[in-house]
C-alpha positions in Angstrom: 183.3 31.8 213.9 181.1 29.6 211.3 177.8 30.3 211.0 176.7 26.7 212.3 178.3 27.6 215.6 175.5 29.9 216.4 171.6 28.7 216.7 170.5 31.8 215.5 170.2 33.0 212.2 169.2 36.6 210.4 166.1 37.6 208.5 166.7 36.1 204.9 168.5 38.5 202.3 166.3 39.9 199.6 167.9 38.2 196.1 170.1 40.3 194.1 169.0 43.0 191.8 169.6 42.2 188.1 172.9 43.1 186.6 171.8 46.1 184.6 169.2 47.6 187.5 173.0 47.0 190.0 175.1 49.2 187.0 171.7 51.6 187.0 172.3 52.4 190.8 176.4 52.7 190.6 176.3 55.2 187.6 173.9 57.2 189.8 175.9 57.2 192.6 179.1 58.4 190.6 176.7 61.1 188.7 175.9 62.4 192.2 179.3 62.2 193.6 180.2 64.5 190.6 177.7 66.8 190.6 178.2 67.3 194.1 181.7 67.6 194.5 183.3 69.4 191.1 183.0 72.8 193.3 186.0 71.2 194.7 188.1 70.2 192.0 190.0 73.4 191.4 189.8 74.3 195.1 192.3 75.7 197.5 194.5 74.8 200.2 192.3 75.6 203.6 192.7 75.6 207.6 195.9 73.4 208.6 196.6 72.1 204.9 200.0 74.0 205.7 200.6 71.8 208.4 199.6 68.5 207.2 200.8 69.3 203.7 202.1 72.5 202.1 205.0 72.9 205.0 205.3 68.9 205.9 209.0 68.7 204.9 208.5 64.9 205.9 206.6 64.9 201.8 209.3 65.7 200.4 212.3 63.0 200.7 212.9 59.4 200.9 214.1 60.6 204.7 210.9 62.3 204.9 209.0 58.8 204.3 211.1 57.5 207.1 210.1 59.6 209.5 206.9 59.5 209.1 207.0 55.7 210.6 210.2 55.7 212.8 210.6 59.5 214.1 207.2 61.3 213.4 206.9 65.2 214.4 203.3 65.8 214.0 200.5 65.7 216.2 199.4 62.5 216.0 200.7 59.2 214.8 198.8 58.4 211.6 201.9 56.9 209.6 199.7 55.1 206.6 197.8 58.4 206.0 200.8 60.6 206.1 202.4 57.7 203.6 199.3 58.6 201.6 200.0 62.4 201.7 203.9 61.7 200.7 202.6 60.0 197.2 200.5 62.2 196.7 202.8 64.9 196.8 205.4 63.0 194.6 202.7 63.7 192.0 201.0 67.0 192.7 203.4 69.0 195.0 201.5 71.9 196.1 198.7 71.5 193.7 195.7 71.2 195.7 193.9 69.3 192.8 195.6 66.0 193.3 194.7 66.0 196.8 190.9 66.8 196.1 190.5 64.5 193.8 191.6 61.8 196.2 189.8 62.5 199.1 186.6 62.5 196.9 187.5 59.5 195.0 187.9 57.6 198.6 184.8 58.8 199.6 182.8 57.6 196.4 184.5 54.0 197.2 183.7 54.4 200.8 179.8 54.4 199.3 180.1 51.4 197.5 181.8 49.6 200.1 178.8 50.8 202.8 176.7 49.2 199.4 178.1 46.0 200.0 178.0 46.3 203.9 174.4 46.5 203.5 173.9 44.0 201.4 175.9 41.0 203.4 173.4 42.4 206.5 169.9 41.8 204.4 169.2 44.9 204.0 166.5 45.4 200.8 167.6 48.9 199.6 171.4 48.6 200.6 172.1 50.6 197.2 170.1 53.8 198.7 172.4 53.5 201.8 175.3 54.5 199.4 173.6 56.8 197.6 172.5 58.6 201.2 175.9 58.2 201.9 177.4 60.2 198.8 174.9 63.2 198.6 174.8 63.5 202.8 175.7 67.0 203.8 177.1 65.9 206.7 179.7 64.2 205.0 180.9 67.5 202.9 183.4 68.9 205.5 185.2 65.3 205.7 185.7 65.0 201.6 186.1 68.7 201.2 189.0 69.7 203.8 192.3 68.3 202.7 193.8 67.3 206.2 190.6 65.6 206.4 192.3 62.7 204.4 193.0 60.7 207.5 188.6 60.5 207.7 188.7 59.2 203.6 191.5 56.8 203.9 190.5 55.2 206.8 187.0 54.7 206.4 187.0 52.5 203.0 190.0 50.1 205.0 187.4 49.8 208.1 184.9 49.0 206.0 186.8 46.3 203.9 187.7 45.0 207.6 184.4 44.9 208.2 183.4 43.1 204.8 186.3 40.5 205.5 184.4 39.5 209.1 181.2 39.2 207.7 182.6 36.6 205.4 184.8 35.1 208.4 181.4 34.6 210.2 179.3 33.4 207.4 182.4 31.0 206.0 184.3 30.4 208.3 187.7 30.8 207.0 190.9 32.1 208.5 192.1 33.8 205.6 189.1 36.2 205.9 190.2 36.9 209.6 193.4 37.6 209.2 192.2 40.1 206.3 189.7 41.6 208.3 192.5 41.9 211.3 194.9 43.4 208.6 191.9 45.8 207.1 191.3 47.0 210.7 195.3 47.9 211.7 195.7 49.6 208.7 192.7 51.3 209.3 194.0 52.8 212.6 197.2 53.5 211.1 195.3 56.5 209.1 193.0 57.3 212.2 192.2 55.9 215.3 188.5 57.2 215.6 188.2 53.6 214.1 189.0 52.2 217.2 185.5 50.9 218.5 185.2 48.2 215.7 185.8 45.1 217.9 183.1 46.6 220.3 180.6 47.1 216.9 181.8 43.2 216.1 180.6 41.8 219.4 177.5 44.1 218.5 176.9 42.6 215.2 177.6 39.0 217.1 174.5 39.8 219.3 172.4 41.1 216.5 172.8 38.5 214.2 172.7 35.4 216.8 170.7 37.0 219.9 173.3 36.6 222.1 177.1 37.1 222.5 179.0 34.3 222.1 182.2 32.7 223.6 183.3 32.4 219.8 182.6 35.9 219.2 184.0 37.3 221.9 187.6 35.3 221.6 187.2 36.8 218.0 187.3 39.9 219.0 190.3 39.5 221.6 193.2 40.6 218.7 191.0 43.3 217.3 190.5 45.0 221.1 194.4 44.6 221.6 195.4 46.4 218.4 192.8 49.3 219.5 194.1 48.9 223.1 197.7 49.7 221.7 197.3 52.3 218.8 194.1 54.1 220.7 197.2 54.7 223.5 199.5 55.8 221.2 196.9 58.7 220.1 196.0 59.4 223.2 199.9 60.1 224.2 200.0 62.1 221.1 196.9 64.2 222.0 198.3 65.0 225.1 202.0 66.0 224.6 201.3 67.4 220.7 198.2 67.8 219.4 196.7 70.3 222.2 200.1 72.6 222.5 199.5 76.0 223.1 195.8 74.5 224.4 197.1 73.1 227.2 198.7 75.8 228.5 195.7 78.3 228.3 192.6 76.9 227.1 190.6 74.0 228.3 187.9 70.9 227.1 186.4 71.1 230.9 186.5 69.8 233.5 185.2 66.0 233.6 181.4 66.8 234.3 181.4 69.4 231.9 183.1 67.0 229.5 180.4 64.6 230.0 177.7 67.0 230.0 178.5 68.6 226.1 179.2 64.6 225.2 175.7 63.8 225.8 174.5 67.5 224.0 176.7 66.0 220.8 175.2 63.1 220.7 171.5 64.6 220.3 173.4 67.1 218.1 174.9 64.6 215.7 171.6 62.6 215.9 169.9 65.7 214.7 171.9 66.3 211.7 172.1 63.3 210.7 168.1 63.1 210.5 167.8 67.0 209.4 171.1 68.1 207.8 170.5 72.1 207.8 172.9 75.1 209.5 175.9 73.0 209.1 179.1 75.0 210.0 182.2 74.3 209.4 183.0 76.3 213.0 180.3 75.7 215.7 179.9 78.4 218.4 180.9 77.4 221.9 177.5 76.1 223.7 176.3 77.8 227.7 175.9 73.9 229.5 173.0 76.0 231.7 169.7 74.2 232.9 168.6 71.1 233.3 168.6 69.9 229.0 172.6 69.6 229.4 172.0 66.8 232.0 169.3 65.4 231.1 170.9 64.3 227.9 172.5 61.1 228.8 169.5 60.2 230.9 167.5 60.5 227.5 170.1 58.8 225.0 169.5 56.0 227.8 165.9 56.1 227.7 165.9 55.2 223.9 168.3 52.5 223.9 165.6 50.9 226.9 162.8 51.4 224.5 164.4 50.2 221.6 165.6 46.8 223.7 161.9 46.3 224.3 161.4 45.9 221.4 164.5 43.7 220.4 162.3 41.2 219.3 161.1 42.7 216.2 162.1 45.6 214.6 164.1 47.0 217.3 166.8 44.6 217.3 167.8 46.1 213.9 167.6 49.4 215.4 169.9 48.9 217.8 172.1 47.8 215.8 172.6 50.7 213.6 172.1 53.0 216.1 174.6 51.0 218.8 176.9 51.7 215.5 176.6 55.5 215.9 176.7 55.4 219.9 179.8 53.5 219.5 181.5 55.3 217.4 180.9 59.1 218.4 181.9 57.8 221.7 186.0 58.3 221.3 185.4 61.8 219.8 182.5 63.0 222.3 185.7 64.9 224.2 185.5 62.2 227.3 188.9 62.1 226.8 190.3 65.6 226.8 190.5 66.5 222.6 192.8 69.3 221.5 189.8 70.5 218.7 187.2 71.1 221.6 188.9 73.9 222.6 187.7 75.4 219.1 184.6 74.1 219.2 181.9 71.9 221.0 181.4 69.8 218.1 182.8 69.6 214.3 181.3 67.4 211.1 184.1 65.2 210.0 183.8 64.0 213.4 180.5 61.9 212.9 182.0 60.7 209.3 182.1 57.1 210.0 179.2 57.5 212.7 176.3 58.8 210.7 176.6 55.3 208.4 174.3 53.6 211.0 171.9 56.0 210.8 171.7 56.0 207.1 171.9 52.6 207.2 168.7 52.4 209.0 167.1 55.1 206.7 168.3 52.7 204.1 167.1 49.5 205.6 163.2 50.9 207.3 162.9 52.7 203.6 163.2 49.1 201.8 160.7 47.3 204.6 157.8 50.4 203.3 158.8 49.8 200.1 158.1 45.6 201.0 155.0 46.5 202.0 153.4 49.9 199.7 151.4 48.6 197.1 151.7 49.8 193.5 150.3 53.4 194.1 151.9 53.7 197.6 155.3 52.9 195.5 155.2 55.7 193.3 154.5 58.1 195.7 157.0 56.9 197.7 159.8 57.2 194.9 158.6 60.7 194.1 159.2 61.6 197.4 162.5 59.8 197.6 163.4 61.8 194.6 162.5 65.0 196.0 164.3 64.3 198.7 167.5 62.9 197.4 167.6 65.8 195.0 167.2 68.9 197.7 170.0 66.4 199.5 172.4 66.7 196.9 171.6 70.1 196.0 172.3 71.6 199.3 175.4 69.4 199.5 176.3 71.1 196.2 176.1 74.5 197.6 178.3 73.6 200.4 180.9 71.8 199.2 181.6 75.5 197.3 181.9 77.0 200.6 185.3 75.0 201.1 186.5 76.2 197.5 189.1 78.5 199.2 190.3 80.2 202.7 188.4 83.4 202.2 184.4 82.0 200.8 185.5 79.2 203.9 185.6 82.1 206.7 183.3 84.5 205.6 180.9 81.6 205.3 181.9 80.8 209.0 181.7 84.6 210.4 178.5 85.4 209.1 177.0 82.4 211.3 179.0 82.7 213.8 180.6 86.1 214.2 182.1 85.2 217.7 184.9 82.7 216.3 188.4 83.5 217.0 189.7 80.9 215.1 188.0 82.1 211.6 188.8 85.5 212.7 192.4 84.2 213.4 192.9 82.2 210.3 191.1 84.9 207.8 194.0 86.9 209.1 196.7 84.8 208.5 195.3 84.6 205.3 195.3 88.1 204.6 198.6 88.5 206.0 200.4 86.2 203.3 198.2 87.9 200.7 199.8 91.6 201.9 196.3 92.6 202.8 197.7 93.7 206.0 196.0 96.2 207.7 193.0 93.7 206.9 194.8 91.0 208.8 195.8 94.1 212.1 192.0 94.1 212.3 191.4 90.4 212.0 194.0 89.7 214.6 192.6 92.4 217.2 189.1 91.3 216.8 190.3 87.4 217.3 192.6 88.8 220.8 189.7 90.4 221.7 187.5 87.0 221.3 190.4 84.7 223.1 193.3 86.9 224.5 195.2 83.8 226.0 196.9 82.8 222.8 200.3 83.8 222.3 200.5 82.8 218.3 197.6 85.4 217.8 199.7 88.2 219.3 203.0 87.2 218.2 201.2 87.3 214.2 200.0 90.4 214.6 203.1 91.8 215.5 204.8 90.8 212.4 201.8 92.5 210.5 202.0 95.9 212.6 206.0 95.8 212.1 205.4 95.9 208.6 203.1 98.5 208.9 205.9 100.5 210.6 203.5 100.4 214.1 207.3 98.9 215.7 206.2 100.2 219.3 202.9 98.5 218.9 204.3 95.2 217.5 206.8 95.1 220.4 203.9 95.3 222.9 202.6 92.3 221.5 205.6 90.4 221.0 206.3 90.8 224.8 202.3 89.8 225.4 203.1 86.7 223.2 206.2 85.8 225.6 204.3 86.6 228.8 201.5 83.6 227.3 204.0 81.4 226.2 207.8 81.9 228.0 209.0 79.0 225.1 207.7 80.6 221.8 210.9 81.1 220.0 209.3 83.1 217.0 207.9 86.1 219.7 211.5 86.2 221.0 213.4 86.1 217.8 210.8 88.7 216.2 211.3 91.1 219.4 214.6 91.2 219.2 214.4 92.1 215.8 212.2 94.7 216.2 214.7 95.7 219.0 217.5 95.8 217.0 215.3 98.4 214.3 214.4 100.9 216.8 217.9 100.8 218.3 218.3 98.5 221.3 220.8 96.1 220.4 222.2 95.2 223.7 217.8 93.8 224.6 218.1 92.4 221.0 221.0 90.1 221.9 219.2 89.4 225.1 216.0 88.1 223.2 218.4 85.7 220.9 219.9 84.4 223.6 216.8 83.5 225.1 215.4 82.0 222.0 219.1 80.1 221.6 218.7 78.5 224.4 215.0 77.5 224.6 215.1 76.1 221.4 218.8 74.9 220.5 216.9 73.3 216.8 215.6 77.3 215.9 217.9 78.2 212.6 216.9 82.2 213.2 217.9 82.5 216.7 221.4 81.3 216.1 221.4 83.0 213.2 220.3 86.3 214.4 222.3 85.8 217.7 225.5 85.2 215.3 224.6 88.6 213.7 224.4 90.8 216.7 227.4 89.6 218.2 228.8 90.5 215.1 227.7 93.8 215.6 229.0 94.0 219.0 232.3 93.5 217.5 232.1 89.7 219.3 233.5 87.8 216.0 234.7 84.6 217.8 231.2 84.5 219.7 229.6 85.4 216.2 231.1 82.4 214.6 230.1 79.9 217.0 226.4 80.9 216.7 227.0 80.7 212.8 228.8 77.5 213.1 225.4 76.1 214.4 222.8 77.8 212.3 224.8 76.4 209.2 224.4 72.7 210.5 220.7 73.8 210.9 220.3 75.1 207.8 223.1 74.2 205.1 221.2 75.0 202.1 220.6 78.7 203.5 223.3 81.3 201.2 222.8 83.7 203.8 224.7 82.1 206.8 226.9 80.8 204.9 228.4 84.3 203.9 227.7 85.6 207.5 230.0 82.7 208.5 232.5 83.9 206.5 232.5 87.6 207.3 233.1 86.1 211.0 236.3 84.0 210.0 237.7 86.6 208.2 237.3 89.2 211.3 239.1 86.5 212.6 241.9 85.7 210.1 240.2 82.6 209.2 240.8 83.1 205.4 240.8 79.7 204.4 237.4 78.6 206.5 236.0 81.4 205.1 236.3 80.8 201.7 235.2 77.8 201.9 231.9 79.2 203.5 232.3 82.1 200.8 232.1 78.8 198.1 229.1 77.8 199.6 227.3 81.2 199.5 228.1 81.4 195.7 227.3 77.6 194.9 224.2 78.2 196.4 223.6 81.9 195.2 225.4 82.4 191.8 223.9 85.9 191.2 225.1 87.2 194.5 227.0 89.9 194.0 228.5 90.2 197.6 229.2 86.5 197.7 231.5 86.8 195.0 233.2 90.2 196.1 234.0 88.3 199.7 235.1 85.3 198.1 237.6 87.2 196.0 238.9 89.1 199.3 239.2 85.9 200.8 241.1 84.4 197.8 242.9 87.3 197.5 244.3 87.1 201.5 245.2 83.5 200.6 247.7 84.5 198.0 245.0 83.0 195.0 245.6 86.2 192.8 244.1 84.5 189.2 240.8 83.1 191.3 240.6 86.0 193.1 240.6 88.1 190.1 237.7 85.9 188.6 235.3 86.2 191.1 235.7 90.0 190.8 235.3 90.2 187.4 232.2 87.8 188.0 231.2 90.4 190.7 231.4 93.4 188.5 229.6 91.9 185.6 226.3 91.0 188.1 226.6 94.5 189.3 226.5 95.9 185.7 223.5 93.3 184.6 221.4 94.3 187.8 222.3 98.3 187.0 221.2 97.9 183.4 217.8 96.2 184.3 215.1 98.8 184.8 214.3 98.6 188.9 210.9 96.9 189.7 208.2 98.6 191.8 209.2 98.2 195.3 207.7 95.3 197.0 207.1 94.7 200.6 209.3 92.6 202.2 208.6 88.5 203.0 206.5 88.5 205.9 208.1 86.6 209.0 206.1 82.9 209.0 202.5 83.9 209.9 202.2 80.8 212.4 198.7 78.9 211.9 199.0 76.2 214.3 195.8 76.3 216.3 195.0 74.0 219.2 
């Protein structure tokens, strides 16, 4: 799409700064990205890190790295980002640091890219845009939050798809097409709230030539379909993943309701973007009462009529940067039913790539005053730029701490907003792994009490109250947990375990059943299954359910010597001591695992090897009697689940 296609050209570009006022400007955009994110640097794993990195077994091999792009598991498909997350972890593991550092150092680039953006539109003070853009409170939750990476990585590789376009339409040339075509799919591949770039294009189209073109729109034709096909493959993801447990108790709304809190959030992000105070990471639900929730949309129109008459002037730029943030808030306004609006009505990282055209337009209105201020009117204009950049960055300071770690994270969010299950919820799985756990019983009752309908909530605080020796109690809530959810394997494997302490094997093998067969993939239920039947004197039955639980879990010791005890009930010495092998290969300093394997040896007729592995059995008995015994610790808690809607 050359320029001399078009008849219409945009206001002339300012010239450039001079070399040393441009280095000036970037070493105070890196001193500010510093200042304001070191709180972060030695920070802490938060929210669903667990789930997008700390338990993402897909991290961890070259199988793993498959996956992620041929037979993903998560909740949505964001293959380039998770690719991200699996070099990242080849370097950091489960060191948070690595991960922070990256997310930051994306966003810093991000600013510098949004820089040039600015600049290849006219706008005087494109620099300030960055800076607004790196000391932005709004943008804290984004850059701050780990699983946020997928809002980091993908912004910089829209932006660099925008960059290539702009120099498609002012050069003409293919090759910056097909880059800004390339720029854009990757984009999407880390997140597909990117998806309303062609739209924006055609935007820019009509901005910078008055009208929309036939050029501009054919343009735009291979950017719509690659947001046509990834935006469905979200959406599909959304609905049979992301939401889970959502779906089957809690609810967005109903369409008019969802339209009625979209047009609330756009006012919403509008306001924080202009006044940036209150910021939460957790938002309380909002009461869509009265006329202000529907007059909302009525109002959004009402600007964008005012600001078209005045298209010829200063309002076409206007529209133009805020069309950018009306276009994209719209695919995370909840129109389409969202699995986090079930937390929450709105959420910051959500207006990440959004609230650039409003600071663009700061940026862009604050260069015409400074055009037209004259000498004095300049310096009083800095100072006040000044002050307000600095109580800016300052405040972002102060919260970017607040995501330091789980604990300052939730108290932060309960002493706002006291009513949040989730904080409530996640503070107590957090307490729970820390062995705090009557802390985490009242956690988990006051988050029931908040939003009774999900099953994980009851199903952790059962483990907790089990531990606590409350078994009656915990069973109560195991069974709640498998009223809510029929399917969730966890509440009927930890029932019938808590069935099997106070006595009731015979419901106990009823329970693993149950799980067995609602999840055939669940290690523990064929596992625990293969143990009660064991128990029930079943040892053919027994050995089945251990035959399956090692194909699920071969690296386990413990099924592999439960496998063994079967066969040899069975007269299986030879099976068994191969499973007996396995137990010791994988556990040399168990004691039992030797003892069996010498039985097992020693039914076989292997006298001299049966002999050894006693020996080897006796001397770990003597070494663990002759070390002085630890204080007794309280056993591993049962996987507090944290996989909110």
């Amino acid at each position: 799409m050359p320029a001399a296609a078009h008849p219409r050209a945009p206001d002339a570009a300012p010239p450039p700064p001079a070399r040393v006022v441009v280095l000036g400007q970037a070493a105070l955009l890196v001193a500010a990205w510093a200042f304001i994110f070191s709180p972060i640097w030695r920070g802490g794993w938060l929210w669903d890190d667990d789930t997008e990195v700390t338990s993402n077994l897909q991290l961890r091999t070259w199988a793993g790295l498959r996956d992620i792009w041929l037979a993903p598991t998560g909740a949505d498909y964001f293959p380039l980002k998770s690719t991200v997350q699996w070099l990242l972890w080849q370097g950091w593991g489960n060191d948070p640091a690595g991960y922070h550092l990256a997310s930051a150092s994306l966003h810093l680039l991000a600013a510098f890219l949004f820089w040039r953006v600015l600049e290849k539109l006219g706008v005087r003070l494109a620099w300030l845009g960055g800076l607004l853009f790196v000391i932005h409170p709004l943008v804290i939750e984004s850059v701050a939050w780990v699983s946020e990476l997928k809002n980091t990585l993908s912004l910089p590789l829209v932006l660099l798809a925008y960059l290539a376009y702009l120099d498609y339409d002012a050069r003409g040339r293919r090759g910056d097409y097909r880059r800004a075509l390339l720029w854009f799919v990757a984009a999407m591949l880390c997140k597909t709230s990117v998806v309303m770039l062609p739209v924006v294009l055609l935007l820019f189209t009509w901005w910078k030539y008055g009208r929309l073109t036939r050029a501009g729109v054919r343009d735009s034709l291979p950017f719509f379909a690659v947001a046509l096909i990834l935006g469905l493959v979200t959406v599909w993801f959304q609905q049979e993943r992301a939401i889970g447990e959502a779906t089957l108790t809690l609810t967005s709304g109903d369409l008019p309701t969802r339209v009625a809190r979209a047009g609330l959030a756009v006012w919403f992000y509008l306001e924080k973007c202009v006044l940036p105070v209150g910021l939460l990471p957790v938002y309380p639900p909002w009461r869509l009462e009265g006329l202000r929730a529907w007059l909302a949309w009525p109002a959004v129109a009402a600007l964008l009529a005012w600001l078209w008459t005045q298209r010829a002037g200063w309002g076409r730029h206007a529209l133009l940067g805020y069309g950018f943030f009306l276009l994209n808030l719209a695919p995370v306004l909840g129109l389409i039913p969202m699995s986090y609006l079930t937390i929450a009505p709105v959420a910051d990282h959500f207006v990440y790539l959004s609230v650039l055209g409003i600071l663009g337009l700061a940026a862009a209105g604050a260069g015409e005053i400074w055009r037209r201020l004259e000498r004095g009117g300049r310096v009083f204009a800095a100072t006040g730029a000044v002050v307000v950049a600095l109580l800016l960055a300052g405040e972002s300071r102060q919260y970017t701490a607040v995501f330091h770690d789980w604990q300052t994270l939730w108290v932060y969010v309960l002493q706002r907003n006291p009513d949040s299950w989730l904080a409530r919820y996640d503070l107590a799985n957090s307490l729970a792994e820390r062995g705090l756990l009557r802390e985490a019983a009242v956690e988990y009752q006051e988050s029931i009490r908040l939003e009774p309908r999900l099953a994980r909530i009851h199903n952790n605080l059962g483990i907790v109250l089990e531990h606590l020796g409350r078994e009656d109690e915990a069973m109560v809530q195991y069974r709640e947990a498998i009223r809510l959810r029929p399917d969730l394997v966890e509440g009927r494997n930890n029932l019938g375990n808590a069935l099997l302490t106070t006595g009731h094997p015979d419901q106990a093998l009823a329970q693993y059943q149950l799980a067995a067969r609602v999840d055939p993939t669940s290690f523990e239920a064929h596992y625990n299954l293969g143990n009660v039947l064991l128990l029930f004197q079943r040892p053919g039955e027994a050995a089945d359910a251990y035959a399956v639980a090692v194909g699920l879990a071969p690296d386990n010791p413990a099924v592999h010597l439960a496998y063994g005890n079967a066969l040899m009930r069975l007269n299986r010495f030879a099976p068994a001591a191969v499973e007996y092998a396995a137990a010791v290969r994988l556990d040399p300093a168990s004691v039992i695992a030797h003892h069996n394997l010498a039985a097992a040896y020693s039914r076989l007729g292997r006298g001299e090897e049966a002999m050894r592995e006693l020996a080897e059995a006796q001397r770990l008995k003597s070494a663990a009697a002759s070390v002085s015994a630890s204080p007794s610790k309280l056993p591993a808690l049962p996987a507090i689940g944290s996989d909110e809607p």
